[in-house]
mmCIF file of the N, C-alpha and C atoms, coordinates in Angstrom:
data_MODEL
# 
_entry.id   MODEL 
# 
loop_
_atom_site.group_PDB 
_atom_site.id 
_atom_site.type_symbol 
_atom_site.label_atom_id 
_atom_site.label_alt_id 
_atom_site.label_comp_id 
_atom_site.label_asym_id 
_atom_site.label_entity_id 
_atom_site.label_seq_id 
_atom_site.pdbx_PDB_ins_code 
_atom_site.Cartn_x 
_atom_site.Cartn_y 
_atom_site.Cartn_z 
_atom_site.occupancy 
_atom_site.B_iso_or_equiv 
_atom_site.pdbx_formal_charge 
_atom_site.auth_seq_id 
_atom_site.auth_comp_id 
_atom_site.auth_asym_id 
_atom_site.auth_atom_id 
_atom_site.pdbx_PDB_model_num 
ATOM 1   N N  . UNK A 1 1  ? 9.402   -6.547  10.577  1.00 0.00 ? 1  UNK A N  1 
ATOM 2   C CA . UNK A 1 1  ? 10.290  -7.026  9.528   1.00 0.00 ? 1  UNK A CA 1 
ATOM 3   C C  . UNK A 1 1  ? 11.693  -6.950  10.052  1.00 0.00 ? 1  UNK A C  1 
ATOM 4   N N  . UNK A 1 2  ? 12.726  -8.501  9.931   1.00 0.00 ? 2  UNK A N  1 
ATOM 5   C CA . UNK A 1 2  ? 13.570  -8.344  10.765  1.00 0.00 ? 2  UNK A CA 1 
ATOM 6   C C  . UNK A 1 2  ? 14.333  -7.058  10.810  1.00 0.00 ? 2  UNK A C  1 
ATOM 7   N N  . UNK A 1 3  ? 14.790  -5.987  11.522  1.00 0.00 ? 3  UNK A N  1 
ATOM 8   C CA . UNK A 1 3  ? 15.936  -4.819  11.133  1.00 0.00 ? 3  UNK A CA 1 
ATOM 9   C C  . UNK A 1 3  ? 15.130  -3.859  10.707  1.00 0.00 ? 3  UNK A C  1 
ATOM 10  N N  . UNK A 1 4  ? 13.889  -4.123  10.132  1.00 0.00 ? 4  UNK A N  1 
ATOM 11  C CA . UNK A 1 4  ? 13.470  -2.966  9.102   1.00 0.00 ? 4  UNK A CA 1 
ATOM 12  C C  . UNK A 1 4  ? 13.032  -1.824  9.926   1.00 0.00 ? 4  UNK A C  1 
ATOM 13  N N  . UNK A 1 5  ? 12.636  -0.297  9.463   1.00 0.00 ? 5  UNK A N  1 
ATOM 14  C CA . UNK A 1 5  ? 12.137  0.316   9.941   1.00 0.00 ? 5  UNK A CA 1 
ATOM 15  C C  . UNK A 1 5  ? 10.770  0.756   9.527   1.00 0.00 ? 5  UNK A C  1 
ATOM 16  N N  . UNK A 1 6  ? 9.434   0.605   10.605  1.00 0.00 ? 6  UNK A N  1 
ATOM 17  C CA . UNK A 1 6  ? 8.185   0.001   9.791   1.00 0.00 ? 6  UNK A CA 1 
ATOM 18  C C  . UNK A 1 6  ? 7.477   1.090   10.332  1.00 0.00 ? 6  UNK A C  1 
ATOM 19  N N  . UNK A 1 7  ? 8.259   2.344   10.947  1.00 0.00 ? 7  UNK A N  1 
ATOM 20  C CA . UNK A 1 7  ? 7.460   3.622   11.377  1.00 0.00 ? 7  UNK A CA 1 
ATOM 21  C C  . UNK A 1 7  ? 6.832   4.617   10.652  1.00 0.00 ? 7  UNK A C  1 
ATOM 22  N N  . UNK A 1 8  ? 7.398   4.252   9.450   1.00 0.00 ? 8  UNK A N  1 
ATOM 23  C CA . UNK A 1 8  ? 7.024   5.655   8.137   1.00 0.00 ? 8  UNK A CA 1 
ATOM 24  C C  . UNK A 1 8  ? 5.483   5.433   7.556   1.00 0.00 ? 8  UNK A C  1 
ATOM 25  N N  . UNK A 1 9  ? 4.906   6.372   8.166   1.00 0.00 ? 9  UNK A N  1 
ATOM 26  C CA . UNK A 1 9  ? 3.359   6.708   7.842   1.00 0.00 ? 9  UNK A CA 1 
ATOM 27  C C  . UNK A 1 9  ? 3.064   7.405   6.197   1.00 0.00 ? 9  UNK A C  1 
ATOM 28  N N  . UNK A 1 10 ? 2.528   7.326   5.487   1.00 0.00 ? 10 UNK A N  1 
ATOM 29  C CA . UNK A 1 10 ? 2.175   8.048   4.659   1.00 0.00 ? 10 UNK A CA 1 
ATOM 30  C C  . UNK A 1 10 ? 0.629   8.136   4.405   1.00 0.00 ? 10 UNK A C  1 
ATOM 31  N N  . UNK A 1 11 ? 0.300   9.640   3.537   1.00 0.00 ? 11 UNK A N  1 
ATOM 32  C CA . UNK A 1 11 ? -0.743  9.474   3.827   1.00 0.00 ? 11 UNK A CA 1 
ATOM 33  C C  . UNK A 1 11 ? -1.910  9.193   2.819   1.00 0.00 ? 11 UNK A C  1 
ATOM 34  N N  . UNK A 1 12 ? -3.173  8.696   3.762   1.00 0.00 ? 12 UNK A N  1 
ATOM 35  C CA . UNK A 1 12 ? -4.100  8.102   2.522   1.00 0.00 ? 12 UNK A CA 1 
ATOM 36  C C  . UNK A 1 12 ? -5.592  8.694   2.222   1.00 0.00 ? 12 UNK A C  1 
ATOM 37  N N  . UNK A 1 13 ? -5.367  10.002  2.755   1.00 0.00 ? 13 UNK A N  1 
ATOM 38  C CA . UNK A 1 13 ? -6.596  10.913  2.463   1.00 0.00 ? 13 UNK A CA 1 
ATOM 39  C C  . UNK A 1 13 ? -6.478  11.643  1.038   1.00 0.00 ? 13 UNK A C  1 
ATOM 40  N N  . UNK A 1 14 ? -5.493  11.011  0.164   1.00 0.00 ? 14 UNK A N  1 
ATOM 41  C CA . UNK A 1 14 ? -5.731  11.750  -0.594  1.00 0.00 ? 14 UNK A CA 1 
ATOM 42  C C  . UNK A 1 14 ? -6.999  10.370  -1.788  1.00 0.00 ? 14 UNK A C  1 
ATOM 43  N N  . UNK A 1 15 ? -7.101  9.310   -1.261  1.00 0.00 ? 15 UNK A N  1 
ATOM 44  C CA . UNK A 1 15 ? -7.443  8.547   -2.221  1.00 0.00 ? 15 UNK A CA 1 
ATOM 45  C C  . UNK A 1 15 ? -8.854  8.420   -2.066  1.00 0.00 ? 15 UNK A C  1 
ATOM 46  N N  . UNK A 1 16 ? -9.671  8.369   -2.831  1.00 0.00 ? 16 UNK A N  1 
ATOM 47  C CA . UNK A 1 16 ? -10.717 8.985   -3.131  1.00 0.00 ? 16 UNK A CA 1 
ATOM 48  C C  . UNK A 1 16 ? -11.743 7.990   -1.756  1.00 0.00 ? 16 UNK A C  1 
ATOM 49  N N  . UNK A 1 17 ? -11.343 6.682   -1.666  1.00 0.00 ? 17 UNK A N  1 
ATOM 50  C CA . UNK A 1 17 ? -12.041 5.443   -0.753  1.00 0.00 ? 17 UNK A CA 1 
ATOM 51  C C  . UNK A 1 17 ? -11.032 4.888   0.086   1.00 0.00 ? 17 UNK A C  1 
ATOM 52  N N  . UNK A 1 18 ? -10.500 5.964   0.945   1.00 0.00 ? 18 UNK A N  1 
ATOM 53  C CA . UNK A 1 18 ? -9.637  5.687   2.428   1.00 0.00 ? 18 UNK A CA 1 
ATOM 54  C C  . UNK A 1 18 ? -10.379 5.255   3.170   1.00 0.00 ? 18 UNK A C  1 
ATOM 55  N N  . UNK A 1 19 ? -11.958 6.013   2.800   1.00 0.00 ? 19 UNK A N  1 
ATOM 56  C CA . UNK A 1 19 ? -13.074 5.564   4.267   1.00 0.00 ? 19 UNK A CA 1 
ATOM 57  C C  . UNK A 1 19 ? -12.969 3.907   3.991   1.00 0.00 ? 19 UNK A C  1 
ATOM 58  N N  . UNK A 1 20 ? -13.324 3.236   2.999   1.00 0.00 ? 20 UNK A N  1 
ATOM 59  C CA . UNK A 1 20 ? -13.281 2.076   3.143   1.00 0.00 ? 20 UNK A CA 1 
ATOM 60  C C  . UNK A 1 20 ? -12.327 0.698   3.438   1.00 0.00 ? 20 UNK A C  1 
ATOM 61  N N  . UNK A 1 21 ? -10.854 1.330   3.972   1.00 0.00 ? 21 UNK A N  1 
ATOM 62  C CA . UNK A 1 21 ? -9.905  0.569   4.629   1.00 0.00 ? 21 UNK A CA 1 
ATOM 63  C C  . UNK A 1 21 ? -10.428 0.390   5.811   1.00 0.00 ? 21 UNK A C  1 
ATOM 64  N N  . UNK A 1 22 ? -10.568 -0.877  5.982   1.00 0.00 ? 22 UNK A N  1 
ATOM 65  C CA . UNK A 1 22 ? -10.519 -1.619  6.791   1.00 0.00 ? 22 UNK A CA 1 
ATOM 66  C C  . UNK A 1 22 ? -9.305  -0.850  8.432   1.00 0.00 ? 22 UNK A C  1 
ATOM 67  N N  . UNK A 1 23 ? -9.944  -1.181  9.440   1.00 0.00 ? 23 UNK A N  1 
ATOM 68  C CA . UNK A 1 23 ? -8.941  -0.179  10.418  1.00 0.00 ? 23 UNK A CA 1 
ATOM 69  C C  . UNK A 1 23 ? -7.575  -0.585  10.696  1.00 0.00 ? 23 UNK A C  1 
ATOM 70  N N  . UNK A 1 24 ? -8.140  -2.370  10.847  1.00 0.00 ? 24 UNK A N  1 
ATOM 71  C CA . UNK A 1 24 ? -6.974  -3.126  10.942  1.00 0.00 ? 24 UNK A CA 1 
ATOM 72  C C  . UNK A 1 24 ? -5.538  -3.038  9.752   1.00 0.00 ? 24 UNK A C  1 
ATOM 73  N N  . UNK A 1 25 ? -6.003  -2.564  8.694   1.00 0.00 ? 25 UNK A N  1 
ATOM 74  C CA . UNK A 1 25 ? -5.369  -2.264  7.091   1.00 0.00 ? 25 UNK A CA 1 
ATOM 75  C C  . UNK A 1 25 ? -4.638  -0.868  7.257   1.00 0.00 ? 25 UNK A C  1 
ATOM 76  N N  . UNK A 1 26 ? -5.278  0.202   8.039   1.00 0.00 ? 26 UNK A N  1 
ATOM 77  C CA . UNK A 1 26 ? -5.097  1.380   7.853   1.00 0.00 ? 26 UNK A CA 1 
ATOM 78  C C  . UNK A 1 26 ? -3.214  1.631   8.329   1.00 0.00 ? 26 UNK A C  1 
ATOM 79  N N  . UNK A 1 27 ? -3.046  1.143   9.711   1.00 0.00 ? 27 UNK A N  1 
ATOM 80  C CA . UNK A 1 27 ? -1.324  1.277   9.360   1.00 0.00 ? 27 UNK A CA 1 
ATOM 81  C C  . UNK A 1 27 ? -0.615  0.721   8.691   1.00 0.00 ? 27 UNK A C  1 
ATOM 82  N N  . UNK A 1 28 ? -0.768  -0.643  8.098   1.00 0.00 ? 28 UNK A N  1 
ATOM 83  C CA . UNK A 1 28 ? 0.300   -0.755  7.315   1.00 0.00 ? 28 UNK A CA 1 
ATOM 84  C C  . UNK A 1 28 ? 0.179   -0.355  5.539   1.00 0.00 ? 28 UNK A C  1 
ATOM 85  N N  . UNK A 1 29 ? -1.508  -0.123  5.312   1.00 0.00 ? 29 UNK A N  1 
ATOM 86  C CA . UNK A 1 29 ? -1.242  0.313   4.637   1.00 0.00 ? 29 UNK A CA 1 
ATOM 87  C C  . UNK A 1 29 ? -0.729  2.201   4.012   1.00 0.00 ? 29 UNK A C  1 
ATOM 88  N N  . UNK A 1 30 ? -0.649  2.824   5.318   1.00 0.00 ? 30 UNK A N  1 
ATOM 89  C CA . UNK A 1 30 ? -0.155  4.362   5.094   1.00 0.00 ? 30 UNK A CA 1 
ATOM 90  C C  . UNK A 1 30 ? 1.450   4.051   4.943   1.00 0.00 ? 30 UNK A C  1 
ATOM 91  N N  . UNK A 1 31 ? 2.088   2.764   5.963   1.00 0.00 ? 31 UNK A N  1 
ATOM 92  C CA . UNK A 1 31 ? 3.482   2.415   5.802   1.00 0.00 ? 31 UNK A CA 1 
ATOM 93  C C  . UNK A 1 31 ? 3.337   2.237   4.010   1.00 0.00 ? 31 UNK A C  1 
ATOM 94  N N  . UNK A 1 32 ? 3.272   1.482   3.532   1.00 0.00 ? 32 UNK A N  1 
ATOM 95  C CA . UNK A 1 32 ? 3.224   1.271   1.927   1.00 0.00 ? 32 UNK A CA 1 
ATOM 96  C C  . UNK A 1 32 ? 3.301   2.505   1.615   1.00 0.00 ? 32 UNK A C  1 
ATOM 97  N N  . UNK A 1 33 ? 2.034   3.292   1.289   1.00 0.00 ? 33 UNK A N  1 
ATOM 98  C CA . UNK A 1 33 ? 2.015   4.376   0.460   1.00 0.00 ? 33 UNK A CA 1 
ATOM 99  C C  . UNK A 1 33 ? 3.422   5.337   0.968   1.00 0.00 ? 33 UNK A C  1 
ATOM 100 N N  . UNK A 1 34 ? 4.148   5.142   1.814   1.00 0.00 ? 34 UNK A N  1 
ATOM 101 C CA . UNK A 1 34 ? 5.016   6.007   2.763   1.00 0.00 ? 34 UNK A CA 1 
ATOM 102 C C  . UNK A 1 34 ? 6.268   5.494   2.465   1.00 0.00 ? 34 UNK A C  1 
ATOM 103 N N  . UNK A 1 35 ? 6.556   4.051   1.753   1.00 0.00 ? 35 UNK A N  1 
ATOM 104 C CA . UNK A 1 35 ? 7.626   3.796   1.145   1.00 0.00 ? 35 UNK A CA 1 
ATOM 105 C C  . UNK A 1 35 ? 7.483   3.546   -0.259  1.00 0.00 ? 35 UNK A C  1 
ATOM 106 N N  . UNK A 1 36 ? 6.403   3.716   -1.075  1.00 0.00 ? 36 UNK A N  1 
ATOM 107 C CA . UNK A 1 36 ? 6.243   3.674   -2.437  1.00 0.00 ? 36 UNK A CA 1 
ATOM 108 C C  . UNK A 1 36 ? 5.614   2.447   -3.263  1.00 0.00 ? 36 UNK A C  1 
ATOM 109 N N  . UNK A 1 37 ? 5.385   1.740   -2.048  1.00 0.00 ? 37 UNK A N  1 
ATOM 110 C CA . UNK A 1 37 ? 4.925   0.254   -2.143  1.00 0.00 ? 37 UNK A CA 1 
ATOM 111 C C  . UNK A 1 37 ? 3.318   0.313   -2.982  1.00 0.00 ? 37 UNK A C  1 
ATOM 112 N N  . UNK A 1 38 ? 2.666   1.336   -2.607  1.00 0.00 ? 38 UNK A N  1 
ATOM 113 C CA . UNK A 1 38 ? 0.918   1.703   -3.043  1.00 0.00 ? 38 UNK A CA 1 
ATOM 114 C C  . UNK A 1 38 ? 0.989   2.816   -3.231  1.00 0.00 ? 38 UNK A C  1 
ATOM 115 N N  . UNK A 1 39 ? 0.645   2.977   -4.568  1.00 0.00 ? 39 UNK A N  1 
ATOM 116 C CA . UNK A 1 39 ? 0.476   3.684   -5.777  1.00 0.00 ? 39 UNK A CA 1 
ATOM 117 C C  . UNK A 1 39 ? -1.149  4.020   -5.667  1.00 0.00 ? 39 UNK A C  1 
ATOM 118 N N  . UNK A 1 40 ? -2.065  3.277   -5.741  1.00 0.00 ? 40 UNK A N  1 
ATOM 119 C CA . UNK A 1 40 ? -3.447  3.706   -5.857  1.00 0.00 ? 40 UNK A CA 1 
ATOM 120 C C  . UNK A 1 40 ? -3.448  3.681   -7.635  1.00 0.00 ? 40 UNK A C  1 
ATOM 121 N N  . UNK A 1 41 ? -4.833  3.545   -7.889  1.00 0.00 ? 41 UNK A N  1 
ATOM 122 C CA . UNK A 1 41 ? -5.165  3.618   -9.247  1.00 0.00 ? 41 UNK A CA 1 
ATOM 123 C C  . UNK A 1 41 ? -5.082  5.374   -9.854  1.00 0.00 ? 41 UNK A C  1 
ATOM 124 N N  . UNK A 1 42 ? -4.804  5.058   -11.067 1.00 0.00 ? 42 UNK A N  1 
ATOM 125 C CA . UNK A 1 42 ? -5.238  6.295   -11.734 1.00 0.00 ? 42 UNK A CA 1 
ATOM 126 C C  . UNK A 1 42 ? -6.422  7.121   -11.522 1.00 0.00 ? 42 UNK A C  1 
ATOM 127 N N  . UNK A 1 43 ? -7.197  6.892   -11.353 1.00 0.00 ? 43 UNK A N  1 
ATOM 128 C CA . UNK A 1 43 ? -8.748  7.323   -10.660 1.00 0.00 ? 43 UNK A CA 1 
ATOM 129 C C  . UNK A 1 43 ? -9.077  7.580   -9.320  1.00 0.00 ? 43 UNK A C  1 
ATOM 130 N N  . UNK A 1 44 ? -7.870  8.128   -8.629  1.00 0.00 ? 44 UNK A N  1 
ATOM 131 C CA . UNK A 1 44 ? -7.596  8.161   -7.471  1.00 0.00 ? 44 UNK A CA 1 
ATOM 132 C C  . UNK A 1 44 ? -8.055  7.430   -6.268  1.00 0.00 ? 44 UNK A C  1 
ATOM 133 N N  . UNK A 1 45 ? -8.080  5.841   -6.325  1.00 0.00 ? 45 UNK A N  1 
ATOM 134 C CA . UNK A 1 45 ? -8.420  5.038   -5.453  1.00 0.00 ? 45 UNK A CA 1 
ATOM 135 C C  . UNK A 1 45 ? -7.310  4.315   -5.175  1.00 0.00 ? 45 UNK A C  1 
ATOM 136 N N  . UNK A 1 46 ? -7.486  3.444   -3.656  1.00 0.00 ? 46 UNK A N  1 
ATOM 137 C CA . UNK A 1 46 ? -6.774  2.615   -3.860  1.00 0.00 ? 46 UNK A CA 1 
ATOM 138 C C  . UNK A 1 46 ? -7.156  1.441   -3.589  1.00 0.00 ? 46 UNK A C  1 
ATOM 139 N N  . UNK A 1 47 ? -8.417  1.324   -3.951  1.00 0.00 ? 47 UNK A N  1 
ATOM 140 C CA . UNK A 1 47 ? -8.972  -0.328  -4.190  1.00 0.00 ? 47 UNK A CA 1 
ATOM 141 C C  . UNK A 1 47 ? -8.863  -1.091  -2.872  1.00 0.00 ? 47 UNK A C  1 
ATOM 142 N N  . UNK A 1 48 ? -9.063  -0.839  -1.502  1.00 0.00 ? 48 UNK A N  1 
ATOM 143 C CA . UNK A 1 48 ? -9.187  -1.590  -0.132  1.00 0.00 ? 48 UNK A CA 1 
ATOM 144 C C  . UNK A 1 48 ? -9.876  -3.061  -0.243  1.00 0.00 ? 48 UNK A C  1 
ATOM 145 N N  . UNK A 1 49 ? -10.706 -3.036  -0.761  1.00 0.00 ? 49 UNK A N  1 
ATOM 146 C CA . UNK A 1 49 ? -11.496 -4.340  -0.907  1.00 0.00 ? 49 UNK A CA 1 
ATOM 147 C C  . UNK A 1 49 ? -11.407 -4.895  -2.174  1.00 0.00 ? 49 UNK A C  1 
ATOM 148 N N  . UNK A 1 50 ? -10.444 -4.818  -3.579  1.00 0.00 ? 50 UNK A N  1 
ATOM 149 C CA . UNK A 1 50 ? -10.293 -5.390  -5.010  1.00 0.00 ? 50 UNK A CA 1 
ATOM 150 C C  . UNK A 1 50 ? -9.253  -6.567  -4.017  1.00 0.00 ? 50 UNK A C  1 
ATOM 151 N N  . UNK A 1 51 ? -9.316  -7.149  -4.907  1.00 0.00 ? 51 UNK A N  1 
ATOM 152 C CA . UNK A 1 51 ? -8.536  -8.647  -5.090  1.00 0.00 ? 51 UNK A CA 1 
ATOM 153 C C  . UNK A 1 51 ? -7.199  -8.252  -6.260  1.00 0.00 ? 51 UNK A C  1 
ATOM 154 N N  . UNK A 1 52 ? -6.532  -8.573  -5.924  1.00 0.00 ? 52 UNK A N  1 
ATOM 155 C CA . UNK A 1 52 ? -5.034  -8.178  -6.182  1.00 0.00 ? 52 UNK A CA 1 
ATOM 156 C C  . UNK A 1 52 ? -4.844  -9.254  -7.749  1.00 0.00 ? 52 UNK A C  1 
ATOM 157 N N  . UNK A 1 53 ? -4.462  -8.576  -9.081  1.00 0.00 ? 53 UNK A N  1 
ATOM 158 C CA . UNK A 1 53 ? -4.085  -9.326  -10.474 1.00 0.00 ? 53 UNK A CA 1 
ATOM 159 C C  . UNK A 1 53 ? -2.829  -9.904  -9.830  1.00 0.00 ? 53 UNK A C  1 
ATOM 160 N N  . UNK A 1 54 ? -2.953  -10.643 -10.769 1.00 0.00 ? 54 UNK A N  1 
ATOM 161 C CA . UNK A 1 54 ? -1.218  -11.570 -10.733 1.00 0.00 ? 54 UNK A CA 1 
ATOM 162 C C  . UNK A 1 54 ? 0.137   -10.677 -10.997 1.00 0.00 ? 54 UNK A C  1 
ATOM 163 N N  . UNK A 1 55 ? -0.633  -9.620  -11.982 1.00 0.00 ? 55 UNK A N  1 
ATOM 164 C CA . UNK A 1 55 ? 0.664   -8.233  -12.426 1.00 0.00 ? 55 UNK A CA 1 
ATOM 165 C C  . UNK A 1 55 ? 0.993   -7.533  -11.196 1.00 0.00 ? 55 UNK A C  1 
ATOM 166 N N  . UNK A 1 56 ? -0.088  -6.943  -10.823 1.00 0.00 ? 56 UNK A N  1 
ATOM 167 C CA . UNK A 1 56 ? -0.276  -6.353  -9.013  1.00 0.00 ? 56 UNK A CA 1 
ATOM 168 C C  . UNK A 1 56 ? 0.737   -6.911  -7.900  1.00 0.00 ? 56 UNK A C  1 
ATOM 169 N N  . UNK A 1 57 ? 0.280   -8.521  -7.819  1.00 0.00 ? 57 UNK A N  1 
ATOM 170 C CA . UNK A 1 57 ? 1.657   -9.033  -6.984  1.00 0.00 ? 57 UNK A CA 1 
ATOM 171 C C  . UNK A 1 57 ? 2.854   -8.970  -7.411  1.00 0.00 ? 57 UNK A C  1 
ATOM 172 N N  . UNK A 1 58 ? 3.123   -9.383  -8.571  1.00 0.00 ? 58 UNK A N  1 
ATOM 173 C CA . UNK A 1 58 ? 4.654   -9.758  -9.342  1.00 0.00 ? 58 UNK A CA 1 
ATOM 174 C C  . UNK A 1 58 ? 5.047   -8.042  -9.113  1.00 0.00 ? 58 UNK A C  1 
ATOM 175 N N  . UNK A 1 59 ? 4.546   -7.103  -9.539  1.00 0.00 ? 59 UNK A N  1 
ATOM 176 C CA . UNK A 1 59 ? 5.048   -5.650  -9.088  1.00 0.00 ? 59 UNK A CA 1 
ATOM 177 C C  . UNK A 1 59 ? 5.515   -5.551  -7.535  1.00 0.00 ? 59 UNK A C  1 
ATOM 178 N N  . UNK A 1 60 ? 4.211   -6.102  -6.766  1.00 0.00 ? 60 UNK A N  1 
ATOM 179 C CA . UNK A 1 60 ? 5.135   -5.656  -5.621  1.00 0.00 ? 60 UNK A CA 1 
ATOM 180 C C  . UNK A 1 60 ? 5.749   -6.377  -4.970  1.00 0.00 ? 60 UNK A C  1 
ATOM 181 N N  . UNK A 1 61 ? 6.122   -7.660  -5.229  1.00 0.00 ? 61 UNK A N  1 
ATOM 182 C CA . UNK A 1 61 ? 7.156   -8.791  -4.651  1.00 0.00 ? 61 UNK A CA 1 
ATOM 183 C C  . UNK A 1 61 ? 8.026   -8.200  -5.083  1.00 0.00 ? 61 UNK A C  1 
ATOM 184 N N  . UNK A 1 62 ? 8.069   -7.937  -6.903  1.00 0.00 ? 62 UNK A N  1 
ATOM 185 C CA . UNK A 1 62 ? 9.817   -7.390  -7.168  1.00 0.00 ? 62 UNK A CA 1 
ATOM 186 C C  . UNK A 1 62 ? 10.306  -5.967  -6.447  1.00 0.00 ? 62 UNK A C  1 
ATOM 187 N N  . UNK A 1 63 ? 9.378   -5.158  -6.103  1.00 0.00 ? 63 UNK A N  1 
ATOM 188 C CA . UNK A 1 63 ? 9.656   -3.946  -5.383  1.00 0.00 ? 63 UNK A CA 1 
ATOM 189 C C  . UNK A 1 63 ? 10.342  -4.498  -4.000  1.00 0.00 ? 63 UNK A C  1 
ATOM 190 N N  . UNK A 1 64 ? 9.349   -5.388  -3.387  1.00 0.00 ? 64 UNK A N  1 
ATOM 191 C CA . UNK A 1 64 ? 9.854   -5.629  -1.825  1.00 0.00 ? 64 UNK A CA 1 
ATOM 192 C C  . UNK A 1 64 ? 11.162  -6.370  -2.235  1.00 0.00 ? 64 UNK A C  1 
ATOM 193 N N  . UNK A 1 65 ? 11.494  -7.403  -3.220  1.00 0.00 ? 65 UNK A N  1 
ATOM 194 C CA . UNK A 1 65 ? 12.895  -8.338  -3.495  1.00 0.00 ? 65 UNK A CA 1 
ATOM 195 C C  . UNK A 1 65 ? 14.001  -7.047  -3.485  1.00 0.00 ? 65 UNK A C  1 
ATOM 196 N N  . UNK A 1 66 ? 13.563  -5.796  -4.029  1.00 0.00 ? 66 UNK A N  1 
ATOM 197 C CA . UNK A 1 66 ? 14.589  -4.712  -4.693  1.00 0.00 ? 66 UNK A CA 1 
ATOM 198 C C  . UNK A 1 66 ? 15.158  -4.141  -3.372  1.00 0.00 ? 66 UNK A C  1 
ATOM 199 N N  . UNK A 1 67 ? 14.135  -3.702  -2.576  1.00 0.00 ? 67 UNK A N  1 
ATOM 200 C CA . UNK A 1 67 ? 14.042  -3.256  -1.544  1.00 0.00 ? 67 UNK A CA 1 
ATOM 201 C C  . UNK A 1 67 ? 14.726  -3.804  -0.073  1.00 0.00 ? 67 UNK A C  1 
ATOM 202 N N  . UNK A 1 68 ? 14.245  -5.049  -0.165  1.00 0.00 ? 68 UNK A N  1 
ATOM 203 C CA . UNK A 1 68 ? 14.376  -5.514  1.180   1.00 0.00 ? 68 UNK A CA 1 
ATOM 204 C C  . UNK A 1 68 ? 15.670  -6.718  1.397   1.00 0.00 ? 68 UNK A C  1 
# 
């Protein structure tokens, strides 16, 4: 990301189905959880393989617009 800094790991053992990220998924998505971007569900998942609501995106486009 032009300028950005895309090193910040966070971590994703706490979510109940980390095993099921995908490997290729696994760094950028610990970057997310590591800038606040992924939240995970209330039920402590974070849904690797769900298909993303329309609310889901519009949340995190306006996060990344706020952000970036």
């Amino acid at each position: 990301w032009k300028g950005q800094d895309v090193t910040a790991q966070g971590d994703l053992t706490p979510f109940a189905d980390a095993a099921k990220i995908s490997t290729y998924a696994q760094v950028p998505m610990a970057w997310a959880v590591a800038e606040g971007f992924l939240e995970g569900y209330g039920d402590g998942t974070v849904g690797p393989q769900n298909t993303l609501t329309r609310a889901q995106m519009a949340k995190l486009l306006t996060i990344l617009d706020q952000n970036f």
